[in-house]
N, CA, C and O atoms as CSV, one atom per row, in Angstrom:
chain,resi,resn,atom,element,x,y,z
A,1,UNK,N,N,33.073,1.327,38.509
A,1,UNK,CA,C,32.424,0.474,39.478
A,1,UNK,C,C,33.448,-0.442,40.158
A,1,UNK,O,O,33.333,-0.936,41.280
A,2,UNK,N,N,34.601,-0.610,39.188
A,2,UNK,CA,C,35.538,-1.802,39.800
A,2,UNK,C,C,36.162,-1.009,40.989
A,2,UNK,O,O,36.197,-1.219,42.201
A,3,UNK,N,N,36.681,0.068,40.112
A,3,UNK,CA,C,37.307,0.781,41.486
A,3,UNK,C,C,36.437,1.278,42.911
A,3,UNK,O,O,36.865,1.203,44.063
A,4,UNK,N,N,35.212,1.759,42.513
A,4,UNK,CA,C,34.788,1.752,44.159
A,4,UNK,C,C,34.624,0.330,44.727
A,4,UNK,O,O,34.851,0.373,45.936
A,5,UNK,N,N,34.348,-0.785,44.356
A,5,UNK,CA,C,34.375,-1.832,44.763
A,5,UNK,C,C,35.904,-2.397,45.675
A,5,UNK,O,O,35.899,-3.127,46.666
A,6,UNK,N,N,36.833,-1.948,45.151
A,6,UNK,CA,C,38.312,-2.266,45.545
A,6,UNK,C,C,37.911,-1.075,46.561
A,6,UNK,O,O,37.301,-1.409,47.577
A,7,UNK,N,N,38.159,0.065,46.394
A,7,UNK,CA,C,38.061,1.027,47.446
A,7,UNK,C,C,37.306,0.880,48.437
A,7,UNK,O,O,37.771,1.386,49.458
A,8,UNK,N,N,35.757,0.109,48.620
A,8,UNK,CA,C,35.179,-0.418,49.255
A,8,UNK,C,C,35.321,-1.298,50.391
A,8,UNK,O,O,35.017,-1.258,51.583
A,9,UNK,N,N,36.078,-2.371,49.347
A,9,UNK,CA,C,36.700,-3.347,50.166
A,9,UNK,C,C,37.926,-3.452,50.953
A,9,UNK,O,O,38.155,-4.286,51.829
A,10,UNK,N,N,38.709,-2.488,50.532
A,10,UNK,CA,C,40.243,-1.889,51.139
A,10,UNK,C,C,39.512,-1.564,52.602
A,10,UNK,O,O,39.582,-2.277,53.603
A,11,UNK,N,N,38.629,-0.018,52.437
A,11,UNK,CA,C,38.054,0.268,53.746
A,11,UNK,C,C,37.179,-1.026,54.811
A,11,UNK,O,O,37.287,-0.968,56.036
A,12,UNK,N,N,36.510,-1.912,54.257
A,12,UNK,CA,C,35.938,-2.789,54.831
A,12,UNK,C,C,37.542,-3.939,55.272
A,12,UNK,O,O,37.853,-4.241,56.425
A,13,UNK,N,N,38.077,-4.244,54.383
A,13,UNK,CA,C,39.213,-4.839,55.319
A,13,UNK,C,C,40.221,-3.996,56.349
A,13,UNK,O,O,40.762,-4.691,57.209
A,14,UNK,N,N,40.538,-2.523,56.351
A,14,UNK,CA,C,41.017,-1.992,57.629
A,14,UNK,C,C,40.028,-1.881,58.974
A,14,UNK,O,O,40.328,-1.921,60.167
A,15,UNK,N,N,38.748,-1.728,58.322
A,15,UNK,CA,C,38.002,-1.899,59.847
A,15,UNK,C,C,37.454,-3.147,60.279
A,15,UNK,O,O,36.588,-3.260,61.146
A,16,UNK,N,N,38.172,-4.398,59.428
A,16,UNK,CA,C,38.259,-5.475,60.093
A,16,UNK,C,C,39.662,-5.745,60.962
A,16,UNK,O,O,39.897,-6.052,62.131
A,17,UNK,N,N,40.252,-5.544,60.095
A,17,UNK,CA,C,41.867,-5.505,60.631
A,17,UNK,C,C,41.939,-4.620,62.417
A,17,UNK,O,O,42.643,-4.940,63.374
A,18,UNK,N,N,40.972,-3.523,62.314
A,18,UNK,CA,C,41.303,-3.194,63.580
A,18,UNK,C,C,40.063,-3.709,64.762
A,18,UNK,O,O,40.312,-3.771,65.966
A,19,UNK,N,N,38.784,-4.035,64.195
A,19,UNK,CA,C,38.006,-4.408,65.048
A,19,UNK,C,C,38.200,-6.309,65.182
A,19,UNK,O,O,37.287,-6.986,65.657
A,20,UNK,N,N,39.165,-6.771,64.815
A,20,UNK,CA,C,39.618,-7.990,65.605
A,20,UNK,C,C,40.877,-7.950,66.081
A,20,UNK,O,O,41.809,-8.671,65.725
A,21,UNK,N,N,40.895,-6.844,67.127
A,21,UNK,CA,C,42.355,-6.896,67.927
A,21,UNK,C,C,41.518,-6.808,69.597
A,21,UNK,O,O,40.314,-7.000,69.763
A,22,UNK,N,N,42.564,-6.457,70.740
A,22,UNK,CA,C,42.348,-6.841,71.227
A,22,UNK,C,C,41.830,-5.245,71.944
A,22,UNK,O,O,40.950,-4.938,72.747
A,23,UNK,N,N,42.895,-4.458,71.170
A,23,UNK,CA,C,42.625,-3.157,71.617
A,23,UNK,C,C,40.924,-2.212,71.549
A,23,UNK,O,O,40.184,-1.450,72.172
A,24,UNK,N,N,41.099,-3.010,70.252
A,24,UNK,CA,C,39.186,-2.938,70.235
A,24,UNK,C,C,37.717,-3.378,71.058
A,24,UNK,O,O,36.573,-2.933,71.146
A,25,UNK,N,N,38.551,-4.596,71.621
A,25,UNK,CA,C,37.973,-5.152,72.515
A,25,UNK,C,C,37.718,-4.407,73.900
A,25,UNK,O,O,36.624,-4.553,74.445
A,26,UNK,N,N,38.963,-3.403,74.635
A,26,UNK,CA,C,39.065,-2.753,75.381
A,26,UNK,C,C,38.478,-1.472,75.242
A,26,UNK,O,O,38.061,-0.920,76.260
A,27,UNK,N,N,38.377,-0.896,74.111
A,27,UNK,CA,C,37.150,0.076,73.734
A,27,UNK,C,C,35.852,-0.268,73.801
A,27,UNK,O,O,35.062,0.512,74.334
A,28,UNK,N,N,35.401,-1.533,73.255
A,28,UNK,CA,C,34.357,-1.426,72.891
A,28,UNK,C,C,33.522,-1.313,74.810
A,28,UNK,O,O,32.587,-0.636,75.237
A,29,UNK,N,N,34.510,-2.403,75.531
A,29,UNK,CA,C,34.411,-2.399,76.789
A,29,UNK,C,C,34.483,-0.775,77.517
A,29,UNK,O,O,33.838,-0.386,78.491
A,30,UNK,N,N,35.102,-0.296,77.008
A,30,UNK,CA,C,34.862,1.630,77.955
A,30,UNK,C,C,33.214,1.980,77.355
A,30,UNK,O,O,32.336,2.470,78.064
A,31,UNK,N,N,33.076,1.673,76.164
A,31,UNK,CA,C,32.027,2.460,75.932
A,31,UNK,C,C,31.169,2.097,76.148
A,31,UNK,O,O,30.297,2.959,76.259
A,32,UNK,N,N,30.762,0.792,76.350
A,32,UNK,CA,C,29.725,-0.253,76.911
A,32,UNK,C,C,29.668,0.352,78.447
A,32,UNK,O,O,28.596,0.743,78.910
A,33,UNK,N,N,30.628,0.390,79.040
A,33,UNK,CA,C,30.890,0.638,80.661
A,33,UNK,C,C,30.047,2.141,81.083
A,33,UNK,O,O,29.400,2.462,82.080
A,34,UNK,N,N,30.364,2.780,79.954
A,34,UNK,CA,C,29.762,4.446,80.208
A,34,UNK,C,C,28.328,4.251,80.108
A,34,UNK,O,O,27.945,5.285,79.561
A,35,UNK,N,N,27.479,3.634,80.288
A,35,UNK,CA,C,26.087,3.380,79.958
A,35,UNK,C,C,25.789,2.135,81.039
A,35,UNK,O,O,24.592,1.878,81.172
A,36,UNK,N,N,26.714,1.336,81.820
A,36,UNK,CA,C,26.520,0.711,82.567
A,36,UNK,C,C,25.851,1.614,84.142
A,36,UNK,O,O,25.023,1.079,84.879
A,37,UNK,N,N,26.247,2.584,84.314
A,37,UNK,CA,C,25.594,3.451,85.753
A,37,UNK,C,C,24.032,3.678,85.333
A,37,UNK,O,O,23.225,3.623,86.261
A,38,UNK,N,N,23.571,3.908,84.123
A,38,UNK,CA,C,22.342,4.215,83.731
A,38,UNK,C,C,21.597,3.185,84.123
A,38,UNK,O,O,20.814,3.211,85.073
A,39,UNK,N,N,21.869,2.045,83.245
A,39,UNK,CA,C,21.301,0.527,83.472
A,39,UNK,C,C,20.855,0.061,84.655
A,39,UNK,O,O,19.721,-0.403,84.776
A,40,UNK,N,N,21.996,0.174,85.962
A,40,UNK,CA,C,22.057,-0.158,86.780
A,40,UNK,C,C,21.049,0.836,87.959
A,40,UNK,O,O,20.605,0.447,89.038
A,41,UNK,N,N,20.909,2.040,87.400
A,41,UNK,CA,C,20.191,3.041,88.464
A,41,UNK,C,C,18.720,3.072,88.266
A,41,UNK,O,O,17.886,3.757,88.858
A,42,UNK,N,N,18.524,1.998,87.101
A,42,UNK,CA,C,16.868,2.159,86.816
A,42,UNK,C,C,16.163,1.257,87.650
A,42,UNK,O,O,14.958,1.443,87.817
A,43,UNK,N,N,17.017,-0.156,88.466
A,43,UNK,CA,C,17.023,-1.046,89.349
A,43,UNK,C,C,16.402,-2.159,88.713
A,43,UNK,O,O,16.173,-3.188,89.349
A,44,UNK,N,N,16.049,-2.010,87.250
A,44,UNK,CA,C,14.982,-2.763,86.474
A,44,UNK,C,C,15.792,-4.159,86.132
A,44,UNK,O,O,16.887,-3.787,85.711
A,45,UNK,N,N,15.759,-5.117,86.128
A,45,UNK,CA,C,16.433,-6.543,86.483
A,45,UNK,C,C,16.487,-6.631,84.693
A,45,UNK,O,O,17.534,-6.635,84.046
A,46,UNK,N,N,15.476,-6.681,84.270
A,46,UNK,CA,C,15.732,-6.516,82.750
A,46,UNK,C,C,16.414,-5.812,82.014
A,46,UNK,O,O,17.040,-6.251,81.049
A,47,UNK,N,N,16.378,-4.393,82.441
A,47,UNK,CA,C,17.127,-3.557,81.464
A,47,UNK,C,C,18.544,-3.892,81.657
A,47,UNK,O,O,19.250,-4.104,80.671
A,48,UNK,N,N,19.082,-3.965,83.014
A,48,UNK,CA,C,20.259,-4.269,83.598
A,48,UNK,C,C,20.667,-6.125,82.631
A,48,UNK,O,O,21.777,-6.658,82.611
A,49,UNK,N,N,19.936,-6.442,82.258
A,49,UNK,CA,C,20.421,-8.130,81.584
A,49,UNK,C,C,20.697,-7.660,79.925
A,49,UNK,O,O,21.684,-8.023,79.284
A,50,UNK,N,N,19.491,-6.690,79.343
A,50,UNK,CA,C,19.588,-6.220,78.093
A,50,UNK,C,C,20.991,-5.294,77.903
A,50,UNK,O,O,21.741,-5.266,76.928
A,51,UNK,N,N,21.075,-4.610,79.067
A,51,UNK,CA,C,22.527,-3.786,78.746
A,51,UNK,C,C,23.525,-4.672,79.084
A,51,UNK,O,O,24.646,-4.266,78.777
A,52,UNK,N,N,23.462,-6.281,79.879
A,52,UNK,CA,C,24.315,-6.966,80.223
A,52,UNK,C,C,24.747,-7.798,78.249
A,52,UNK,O,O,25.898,-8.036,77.884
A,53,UNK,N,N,23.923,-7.965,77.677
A,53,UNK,CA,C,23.370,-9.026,76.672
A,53,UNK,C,C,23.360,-8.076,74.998
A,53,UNK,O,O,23.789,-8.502,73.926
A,54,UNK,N,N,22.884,-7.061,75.205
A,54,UNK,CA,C,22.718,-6.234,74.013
A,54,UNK,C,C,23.970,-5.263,73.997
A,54,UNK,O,O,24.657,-5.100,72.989
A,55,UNK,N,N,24.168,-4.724,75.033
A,55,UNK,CA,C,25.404,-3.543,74.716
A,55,UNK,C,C,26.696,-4.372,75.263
A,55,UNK,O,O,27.601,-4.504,74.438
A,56,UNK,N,N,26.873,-4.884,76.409
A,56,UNK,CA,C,28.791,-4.966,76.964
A,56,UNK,C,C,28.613,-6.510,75.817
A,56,UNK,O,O,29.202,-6.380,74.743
A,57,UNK,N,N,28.072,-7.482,75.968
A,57,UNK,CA,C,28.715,-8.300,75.156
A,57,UNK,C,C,28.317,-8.343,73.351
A,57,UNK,O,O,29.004,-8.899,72.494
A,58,UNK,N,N,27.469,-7.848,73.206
A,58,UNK,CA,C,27.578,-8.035,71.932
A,58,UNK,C,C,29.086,-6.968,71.387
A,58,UNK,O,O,30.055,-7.381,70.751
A,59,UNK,N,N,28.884,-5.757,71.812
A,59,UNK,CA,C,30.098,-4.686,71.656
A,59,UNK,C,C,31.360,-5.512,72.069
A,59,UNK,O,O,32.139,-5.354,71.129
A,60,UNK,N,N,31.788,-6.090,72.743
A,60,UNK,CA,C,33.003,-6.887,73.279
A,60,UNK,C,C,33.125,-7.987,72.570
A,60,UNK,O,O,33.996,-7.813,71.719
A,61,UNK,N,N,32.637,-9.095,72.516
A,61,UNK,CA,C,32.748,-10.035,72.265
A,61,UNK,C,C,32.850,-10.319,71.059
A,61,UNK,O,O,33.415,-11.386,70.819
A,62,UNK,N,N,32.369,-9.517,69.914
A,62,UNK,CA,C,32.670,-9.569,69.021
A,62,UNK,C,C,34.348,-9.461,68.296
A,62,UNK,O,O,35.066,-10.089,67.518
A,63,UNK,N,N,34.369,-8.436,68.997
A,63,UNK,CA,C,36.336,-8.226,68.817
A,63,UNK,C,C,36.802,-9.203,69.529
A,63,UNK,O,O,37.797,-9.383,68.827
A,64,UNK,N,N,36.935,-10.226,70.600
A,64,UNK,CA,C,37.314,-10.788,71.124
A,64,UNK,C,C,37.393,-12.413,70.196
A,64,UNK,O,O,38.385,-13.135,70.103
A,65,UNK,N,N,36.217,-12.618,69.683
A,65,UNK,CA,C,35.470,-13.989,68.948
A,65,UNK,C,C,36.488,-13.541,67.402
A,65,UNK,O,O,36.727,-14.438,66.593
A,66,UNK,N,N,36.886,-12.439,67.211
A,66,UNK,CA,C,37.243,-12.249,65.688
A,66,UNK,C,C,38.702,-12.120,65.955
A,66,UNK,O,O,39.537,-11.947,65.067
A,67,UNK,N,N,38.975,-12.216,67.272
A,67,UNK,CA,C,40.633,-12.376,67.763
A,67,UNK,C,C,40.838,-13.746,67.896
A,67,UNK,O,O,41.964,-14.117,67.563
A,68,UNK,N,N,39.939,-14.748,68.356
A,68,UNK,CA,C,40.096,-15.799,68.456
A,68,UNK,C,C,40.107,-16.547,67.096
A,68,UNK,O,O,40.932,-17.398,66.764
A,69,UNK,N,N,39.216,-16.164,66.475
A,69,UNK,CA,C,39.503,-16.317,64.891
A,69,UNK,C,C,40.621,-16.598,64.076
A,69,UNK,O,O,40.997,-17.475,63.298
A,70,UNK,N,N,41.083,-15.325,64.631
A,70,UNK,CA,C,42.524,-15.131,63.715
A,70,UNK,C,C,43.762,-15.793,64.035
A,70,UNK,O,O,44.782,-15.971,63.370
A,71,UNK,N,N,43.360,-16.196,65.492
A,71,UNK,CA,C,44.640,-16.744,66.146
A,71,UNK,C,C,44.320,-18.100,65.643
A,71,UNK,O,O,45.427,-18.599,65.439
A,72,UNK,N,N,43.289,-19.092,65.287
A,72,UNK,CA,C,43.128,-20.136,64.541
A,72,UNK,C,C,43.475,-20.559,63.287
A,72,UNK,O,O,44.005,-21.610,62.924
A,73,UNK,N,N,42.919,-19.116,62.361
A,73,UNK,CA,C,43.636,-19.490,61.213
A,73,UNK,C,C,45.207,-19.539,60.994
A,73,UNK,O,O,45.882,-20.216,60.219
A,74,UNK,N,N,45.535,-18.647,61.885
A,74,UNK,CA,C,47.333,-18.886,61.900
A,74,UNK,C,C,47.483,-20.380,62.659
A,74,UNK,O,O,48.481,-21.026,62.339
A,75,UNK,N,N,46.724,-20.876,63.473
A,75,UNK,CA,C,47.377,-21.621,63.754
A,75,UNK,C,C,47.166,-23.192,62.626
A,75,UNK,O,O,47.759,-24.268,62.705
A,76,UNK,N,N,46.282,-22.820,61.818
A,76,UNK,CA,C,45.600,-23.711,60.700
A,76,UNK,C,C,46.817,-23.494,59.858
A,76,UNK,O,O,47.410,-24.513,59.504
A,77,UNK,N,N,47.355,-22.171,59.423
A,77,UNK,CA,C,48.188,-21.614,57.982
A,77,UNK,C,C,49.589,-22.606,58.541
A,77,UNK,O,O,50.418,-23.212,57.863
A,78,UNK,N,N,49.443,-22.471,60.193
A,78,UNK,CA,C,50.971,-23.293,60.164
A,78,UNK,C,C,50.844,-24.513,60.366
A,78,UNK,O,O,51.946,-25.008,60.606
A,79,UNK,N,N,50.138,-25.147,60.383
A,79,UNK,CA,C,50.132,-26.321,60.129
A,79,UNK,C,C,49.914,-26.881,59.251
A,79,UNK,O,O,50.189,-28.076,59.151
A,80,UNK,N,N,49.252,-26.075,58.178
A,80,UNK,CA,C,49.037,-26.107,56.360
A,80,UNK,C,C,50.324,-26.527,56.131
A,80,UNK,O,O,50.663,-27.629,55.698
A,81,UNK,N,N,51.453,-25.040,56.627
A,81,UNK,CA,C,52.594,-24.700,56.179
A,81,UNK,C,C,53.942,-25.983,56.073
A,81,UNK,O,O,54.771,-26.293,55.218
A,82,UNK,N,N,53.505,-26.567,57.756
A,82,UNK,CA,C,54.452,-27.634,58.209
A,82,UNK,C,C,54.021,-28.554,57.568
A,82,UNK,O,O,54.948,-29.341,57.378
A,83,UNK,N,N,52.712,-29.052,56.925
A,83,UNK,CA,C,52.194,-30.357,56.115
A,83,UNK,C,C,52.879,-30.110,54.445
A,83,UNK,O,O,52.885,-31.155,53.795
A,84,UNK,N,N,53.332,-29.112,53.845
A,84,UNK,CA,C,53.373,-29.030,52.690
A,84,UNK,C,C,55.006,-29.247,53.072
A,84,UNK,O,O,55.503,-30.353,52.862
A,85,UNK,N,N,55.570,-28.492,53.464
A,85,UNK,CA,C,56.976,-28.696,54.196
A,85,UNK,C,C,57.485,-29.714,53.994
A,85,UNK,O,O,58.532,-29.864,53.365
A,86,UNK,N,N,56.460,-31.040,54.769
A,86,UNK,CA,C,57.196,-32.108,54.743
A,86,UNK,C,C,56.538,-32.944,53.761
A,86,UNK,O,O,56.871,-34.129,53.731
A,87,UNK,N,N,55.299,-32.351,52.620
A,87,UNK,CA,C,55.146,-33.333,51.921
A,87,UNK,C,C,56.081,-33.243,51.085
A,87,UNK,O,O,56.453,-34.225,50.443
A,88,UNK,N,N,56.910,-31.400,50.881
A,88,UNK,CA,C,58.158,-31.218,49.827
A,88,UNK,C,C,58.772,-32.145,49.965
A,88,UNK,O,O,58.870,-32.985,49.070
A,89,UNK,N,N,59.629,-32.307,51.662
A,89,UNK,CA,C,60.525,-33.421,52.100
A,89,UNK,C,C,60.423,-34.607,51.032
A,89,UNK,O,O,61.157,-34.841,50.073
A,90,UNK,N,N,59.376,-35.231,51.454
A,90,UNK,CA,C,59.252,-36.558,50.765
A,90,UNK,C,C,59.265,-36.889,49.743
A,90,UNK,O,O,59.937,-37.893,49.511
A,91,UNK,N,N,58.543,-36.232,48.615
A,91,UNK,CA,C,59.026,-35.763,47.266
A,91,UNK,C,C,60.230,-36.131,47.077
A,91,UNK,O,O,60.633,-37.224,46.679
A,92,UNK,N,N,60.914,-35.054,47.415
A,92,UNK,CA,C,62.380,-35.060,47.118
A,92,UNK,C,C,62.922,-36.655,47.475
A,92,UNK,O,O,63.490,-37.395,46.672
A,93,UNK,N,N,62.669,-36.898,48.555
A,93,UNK,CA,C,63.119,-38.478,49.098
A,93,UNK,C,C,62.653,-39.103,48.191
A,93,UNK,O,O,63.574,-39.735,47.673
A,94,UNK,N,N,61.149,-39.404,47.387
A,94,UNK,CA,C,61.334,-40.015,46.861
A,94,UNK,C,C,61.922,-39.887,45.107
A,94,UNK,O,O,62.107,-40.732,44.230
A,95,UNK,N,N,62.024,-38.925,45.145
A,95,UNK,CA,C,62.585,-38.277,43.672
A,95,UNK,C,C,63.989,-39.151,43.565
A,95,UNK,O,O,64.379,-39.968,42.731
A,96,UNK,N,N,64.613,-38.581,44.862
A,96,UNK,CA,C,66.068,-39.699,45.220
A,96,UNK,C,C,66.239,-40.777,44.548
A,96,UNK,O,O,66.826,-41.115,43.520
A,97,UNK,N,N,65.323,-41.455,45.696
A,97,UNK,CA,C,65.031,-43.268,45.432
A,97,UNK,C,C,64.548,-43.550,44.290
A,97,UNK,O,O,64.595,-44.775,44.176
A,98,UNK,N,N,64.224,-43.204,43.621
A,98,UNK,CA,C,63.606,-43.395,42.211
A,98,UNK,C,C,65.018,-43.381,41.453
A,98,UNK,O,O,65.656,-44.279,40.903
A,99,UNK,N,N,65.249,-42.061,41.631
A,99,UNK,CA,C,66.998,-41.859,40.703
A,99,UNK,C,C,67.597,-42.790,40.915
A,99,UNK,O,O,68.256,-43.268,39.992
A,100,UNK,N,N,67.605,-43.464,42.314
A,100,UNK,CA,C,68.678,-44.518,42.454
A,100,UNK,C,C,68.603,-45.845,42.125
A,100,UNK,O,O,69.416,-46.678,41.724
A,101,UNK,N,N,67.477,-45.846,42.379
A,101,UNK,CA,C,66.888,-47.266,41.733
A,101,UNK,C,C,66.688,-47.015,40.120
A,101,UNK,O,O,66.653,-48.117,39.573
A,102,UNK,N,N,66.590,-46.292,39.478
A,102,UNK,CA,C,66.744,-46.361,38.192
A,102,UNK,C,C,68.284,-46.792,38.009
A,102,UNK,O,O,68.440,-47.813,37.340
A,103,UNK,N,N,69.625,-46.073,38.578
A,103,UNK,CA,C,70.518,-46.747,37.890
A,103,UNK,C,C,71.018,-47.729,38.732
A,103,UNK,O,O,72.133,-48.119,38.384
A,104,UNK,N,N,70.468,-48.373,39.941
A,104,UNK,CA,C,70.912,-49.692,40.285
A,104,UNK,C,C,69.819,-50.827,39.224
A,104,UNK,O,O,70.057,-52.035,39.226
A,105,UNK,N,N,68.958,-50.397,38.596
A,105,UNK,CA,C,68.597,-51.200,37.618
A,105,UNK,C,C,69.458,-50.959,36.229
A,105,UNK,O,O,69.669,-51.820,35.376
A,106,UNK,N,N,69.712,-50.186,36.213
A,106,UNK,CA,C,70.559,-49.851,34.796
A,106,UNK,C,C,71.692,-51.379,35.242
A,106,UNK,O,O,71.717,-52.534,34.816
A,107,UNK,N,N,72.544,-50.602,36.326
A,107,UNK,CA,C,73.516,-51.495,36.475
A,107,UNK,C,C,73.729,-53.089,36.498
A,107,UNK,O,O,74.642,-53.868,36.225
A,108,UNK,N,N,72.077,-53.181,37.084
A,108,UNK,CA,C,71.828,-54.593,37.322
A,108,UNK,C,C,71.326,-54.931,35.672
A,108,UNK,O,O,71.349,-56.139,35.436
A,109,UNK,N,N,70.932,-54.165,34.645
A,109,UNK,CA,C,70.886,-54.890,33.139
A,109,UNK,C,C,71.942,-55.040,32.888
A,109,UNK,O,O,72.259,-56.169,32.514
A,110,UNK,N,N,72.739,-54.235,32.952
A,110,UNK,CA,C,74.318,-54.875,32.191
A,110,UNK,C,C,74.943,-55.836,32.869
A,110,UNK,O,O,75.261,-56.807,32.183
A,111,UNK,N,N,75.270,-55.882,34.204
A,111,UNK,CA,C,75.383,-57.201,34.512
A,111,UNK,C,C,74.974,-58.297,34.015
A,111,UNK,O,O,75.702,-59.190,33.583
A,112,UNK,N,N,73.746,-58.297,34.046
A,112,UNK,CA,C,72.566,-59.528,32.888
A,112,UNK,C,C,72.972,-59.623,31.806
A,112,UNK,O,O,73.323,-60.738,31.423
A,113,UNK,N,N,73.068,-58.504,30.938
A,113,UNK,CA,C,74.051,-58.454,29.726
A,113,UNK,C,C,75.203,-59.250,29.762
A,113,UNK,O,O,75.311,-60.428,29.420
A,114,UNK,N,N,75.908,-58.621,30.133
A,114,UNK,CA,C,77.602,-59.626,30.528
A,114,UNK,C,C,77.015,-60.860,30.840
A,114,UNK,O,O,76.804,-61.636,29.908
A,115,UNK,N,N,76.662,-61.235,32.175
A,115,UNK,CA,C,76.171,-62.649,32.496
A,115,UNK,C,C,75.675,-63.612,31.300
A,115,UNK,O,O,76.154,-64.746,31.319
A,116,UNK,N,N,74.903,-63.344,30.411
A,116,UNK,CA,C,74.322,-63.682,29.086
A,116,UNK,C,C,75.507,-64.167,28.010
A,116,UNK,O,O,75.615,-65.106,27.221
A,117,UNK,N,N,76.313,-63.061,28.387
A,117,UNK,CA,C,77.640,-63.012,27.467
A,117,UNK,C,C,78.543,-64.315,27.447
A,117,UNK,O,O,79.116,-65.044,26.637
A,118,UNK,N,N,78.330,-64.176,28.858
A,118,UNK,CA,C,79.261,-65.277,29.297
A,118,UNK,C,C,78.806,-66.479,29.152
A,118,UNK,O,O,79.270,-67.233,28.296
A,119,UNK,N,N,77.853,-66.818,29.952
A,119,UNK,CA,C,77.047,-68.068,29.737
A,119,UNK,C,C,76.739,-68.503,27.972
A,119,UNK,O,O,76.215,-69.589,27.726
A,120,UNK,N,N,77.041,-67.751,27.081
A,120,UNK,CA,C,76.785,-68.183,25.837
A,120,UNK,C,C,78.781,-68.993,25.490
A,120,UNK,O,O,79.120,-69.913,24.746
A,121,UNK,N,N,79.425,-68.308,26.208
A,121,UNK,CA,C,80.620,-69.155,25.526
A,121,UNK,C,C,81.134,-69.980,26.813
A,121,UNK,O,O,82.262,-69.739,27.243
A,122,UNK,N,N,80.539,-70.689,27.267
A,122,UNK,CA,C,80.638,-71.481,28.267
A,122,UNK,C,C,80.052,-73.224,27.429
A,122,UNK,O,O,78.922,-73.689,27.583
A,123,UNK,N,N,81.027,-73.798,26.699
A,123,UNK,CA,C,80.278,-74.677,26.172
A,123,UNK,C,C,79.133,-75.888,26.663
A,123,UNK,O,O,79.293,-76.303,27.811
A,124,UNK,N,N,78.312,-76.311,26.090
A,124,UNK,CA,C,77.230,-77.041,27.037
A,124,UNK,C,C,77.837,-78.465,26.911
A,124,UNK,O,O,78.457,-79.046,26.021
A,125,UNK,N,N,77.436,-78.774,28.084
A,125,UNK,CA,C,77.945,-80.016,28.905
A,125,UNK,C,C,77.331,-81.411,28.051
A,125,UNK,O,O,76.119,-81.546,27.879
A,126,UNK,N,N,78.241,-82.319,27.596
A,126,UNK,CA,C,77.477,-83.059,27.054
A,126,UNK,C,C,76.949,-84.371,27.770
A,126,UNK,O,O,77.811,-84.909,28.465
A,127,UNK,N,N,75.703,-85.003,27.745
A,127,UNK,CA,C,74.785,-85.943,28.784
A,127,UNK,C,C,76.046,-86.908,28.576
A,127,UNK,O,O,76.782,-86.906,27.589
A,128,UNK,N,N,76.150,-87.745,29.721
A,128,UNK,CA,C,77.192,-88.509,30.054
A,128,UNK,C,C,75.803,-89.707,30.402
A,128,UNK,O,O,74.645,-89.579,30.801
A,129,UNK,N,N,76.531,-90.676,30.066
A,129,UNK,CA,C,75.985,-92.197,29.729
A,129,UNK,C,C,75.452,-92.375,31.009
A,129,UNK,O,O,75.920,-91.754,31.963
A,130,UNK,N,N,74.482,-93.191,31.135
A,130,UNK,CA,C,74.051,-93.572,32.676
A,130,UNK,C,C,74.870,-94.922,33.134
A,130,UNK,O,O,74.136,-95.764,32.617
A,131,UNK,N,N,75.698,-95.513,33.636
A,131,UNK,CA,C,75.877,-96.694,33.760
A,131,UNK,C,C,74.810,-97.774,34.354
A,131,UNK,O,O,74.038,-97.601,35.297
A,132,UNK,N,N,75.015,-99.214,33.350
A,132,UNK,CA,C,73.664,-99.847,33.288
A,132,UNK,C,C,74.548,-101.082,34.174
A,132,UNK,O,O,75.720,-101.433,34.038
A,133,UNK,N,N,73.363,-101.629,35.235
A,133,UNK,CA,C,74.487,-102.711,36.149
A,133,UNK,C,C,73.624,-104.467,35.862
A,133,UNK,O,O,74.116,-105.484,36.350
């Protein structure tokens, strides 16, 4: 069952693949067209709107609407494409800045360290008398 299902769907995606081009569109338009002299010779205002409405555009427009389709989602996939692109970018930028600021803090503890160091053998100042007048 799995396999006719795949086999199924293989065939159902090539006759999508070819009925949203453009070339399909131009067929569907000849064959619609060969039935247009009929329509038109019955003089009937209706039949002539039903073959305008039921046969040339539903047959056409469909390949045309499933071309327009496709040209959307590509233009969706690349702009997916260019948004992930540059969210990589930033990432990385901030992957950077992170790295760097981790060891300009490193650097800036040992400084503090030393500074500490120092300030401990720096003897403390002893209070000097106030003079009394």
């Amino acid at each position: 069952m799995k396999q006719m299902n795949a086999a199924l769907e293989a065939v159902g995606g090539q006759i999508t693949k070819f009925v949203s081009t453009m070339w399909c569109a131009i067929v569907f338009a000849i064959i619609a067209l060969v039935s247009l002299p009929g329509a038109i010779a019955t003089g009937n205002l209706v039949t002539i709107i039903s073959w305008i409405a039921q046969t040339f555009l539903q047959l056409v427009l469909l390949s045309v609407i499933m071309v327009g389709q496709d040209l959307q989602a590509r233009g969706t996939a690349q702009i997916i494409q260019e948004t992930h692109e540059a969210t990589i970018a930033e990432l990385k930028l901030a992957q950077f800045d992170r790295r760097r600021n981790s060891e300009e803090l490193a650097d800036l503890k040992k400084i503090a360290q030393a500074l500490h160091v120092e300030l401990r053998r720096v003897p403390k100042a002893r209070p000097t008398a106030e003079p009394t007048s």
